[in-house]
N, C-alpha and C positions, 0 to 999 in steps of 0.2 A: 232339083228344086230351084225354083226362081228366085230371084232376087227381093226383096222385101222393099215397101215403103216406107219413106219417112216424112212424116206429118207434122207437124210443128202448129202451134197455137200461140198465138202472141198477143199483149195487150198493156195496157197502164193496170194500175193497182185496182182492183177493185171489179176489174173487166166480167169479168165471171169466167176465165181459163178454167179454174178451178172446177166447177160446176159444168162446163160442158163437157172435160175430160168423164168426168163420173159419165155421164148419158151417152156417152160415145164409147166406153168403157162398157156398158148392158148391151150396146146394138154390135157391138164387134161380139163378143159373148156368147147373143142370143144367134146369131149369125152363123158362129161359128169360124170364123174366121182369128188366124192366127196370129195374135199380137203379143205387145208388153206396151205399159202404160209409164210412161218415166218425168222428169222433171229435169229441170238447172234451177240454179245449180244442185246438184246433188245428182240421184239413179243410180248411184254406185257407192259401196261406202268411205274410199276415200274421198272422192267428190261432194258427198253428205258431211263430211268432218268438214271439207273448206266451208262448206254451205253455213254454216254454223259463225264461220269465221266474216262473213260476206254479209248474215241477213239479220243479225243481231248485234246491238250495243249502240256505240252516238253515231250520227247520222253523219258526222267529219271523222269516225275512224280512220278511211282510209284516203290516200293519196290516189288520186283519180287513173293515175298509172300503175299503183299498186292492185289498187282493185281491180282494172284490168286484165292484171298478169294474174292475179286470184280465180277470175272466173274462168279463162282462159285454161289455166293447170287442171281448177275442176274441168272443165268439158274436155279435156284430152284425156282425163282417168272413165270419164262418163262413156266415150264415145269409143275406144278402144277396148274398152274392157263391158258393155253393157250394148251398145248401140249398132256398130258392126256386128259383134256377133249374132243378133239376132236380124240382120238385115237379109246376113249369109244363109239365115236356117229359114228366110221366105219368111219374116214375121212383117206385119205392119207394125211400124214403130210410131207411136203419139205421145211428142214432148212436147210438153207444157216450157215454151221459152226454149231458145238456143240462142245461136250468133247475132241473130236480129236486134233479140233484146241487149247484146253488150252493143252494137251500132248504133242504139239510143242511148240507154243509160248513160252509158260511159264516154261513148261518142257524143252527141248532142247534147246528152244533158253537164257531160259535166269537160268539154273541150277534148277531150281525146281525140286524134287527125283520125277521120274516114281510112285514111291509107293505110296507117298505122294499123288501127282494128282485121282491115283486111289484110294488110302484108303477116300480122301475128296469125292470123287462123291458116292461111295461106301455107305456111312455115310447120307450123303443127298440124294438120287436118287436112291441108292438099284442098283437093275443090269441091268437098262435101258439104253438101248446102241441103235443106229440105226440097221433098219432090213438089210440096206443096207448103203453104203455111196459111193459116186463117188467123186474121189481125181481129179481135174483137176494139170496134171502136166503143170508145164514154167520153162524153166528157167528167173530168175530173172532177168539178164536183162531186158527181152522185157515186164516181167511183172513190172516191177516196171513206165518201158517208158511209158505201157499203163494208171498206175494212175495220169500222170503228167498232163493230162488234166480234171481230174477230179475236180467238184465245190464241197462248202464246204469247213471242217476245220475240217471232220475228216480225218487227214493226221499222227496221230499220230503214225502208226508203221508203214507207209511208208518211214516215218524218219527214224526208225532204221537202226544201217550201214547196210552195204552189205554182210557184213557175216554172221549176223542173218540171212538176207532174205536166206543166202544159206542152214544154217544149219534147218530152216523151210522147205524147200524142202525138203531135205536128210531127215530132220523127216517123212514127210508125206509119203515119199517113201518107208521108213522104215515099217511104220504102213501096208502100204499095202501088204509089205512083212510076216509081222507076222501075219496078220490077212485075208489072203487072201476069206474066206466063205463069209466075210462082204465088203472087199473092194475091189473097182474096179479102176482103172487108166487108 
């Protein structure tokens, strides 16, 4: 059997990731074609117990290097125990957010060094990057309008100000700019 893809969808709050997984979730389905549909943090349930830890409570919970090493621990419980494995069984794999999004959040948005980000995943994860990734752009206004009726209590970096949300964008657009083989907007 061949090797599986891995797809990735990235975006600010509010982007609609959420909503295209679902429709891309019916046409893989309908298709036939053999997936699993996953997320970060979380897809695994150690990874889901940090998720917990990461997307709920004050918006200064964590020390920007903590939170790093946080998301980071989930996607090596995600990605070894959830991700490879189904790469190996020929599945297309569609996660909602990976490394990209800790290169914003935590890199841009909240000073963590580029290197750093990459020397950590580097260290754990070797050179596993998506085959692809689609950046849903917004601007934040309307994406952040769209999480206000969201249920739940994970609202923890919807909280963040509003210049995060912006300097999140300009990341993601960034990325798409340097990396254009892999990303699409």
């Amino acid at each position: 059997m061949s090797a599986g893809k891995f797809i990735t969808l990235e975006g600010g709050e509010g982007s609609g990731k959420s909503t295209q997984v679902t429709l891309l979730k019916a046409a893989l389905e309908k298709s036939g074609i053999p997936h699993i549909i996953t997320r970060e943090p979380g897809g695994e349930e150690g990874a889901e117990a940090i998720r917990q830890l990461l997307v709920t409570g004050d918006k200064n919970r964590w020390d920007p290097l903590a939170e790093t090493l946080l998301f980071s621990a989930a996607r090596v419980q995600h990605v070894e125990r959830l991700i490879k494995p189904s790469l190996a069984q020929g599945k297309l794999v569609l996660c909602d957010r990976f490394v990209d999004s800790t290169r914003v959040y935590q890199g841009i948005g909240k000073g963590i060094s580029a290197a750093y980000i990459d020397a950590l995943h580097a260290m754990t994860l070797g050179n596993l990057m998506p085959d692809a990734t689609f950046i849903l752009d917004i601007d934040p206004v309307i994406g952040l309008a769209r999480t206000k009726g969201r249920q739940g209590n994970e609202t923890r970096f919807e909280e963040m100000e509003f210049a995060f949300h912006q300097q999140v964008r300009a990341g993601f657009l960034a990325i798409a700019r340097n990396e254009p083989a892999r990303c699409h907007v």
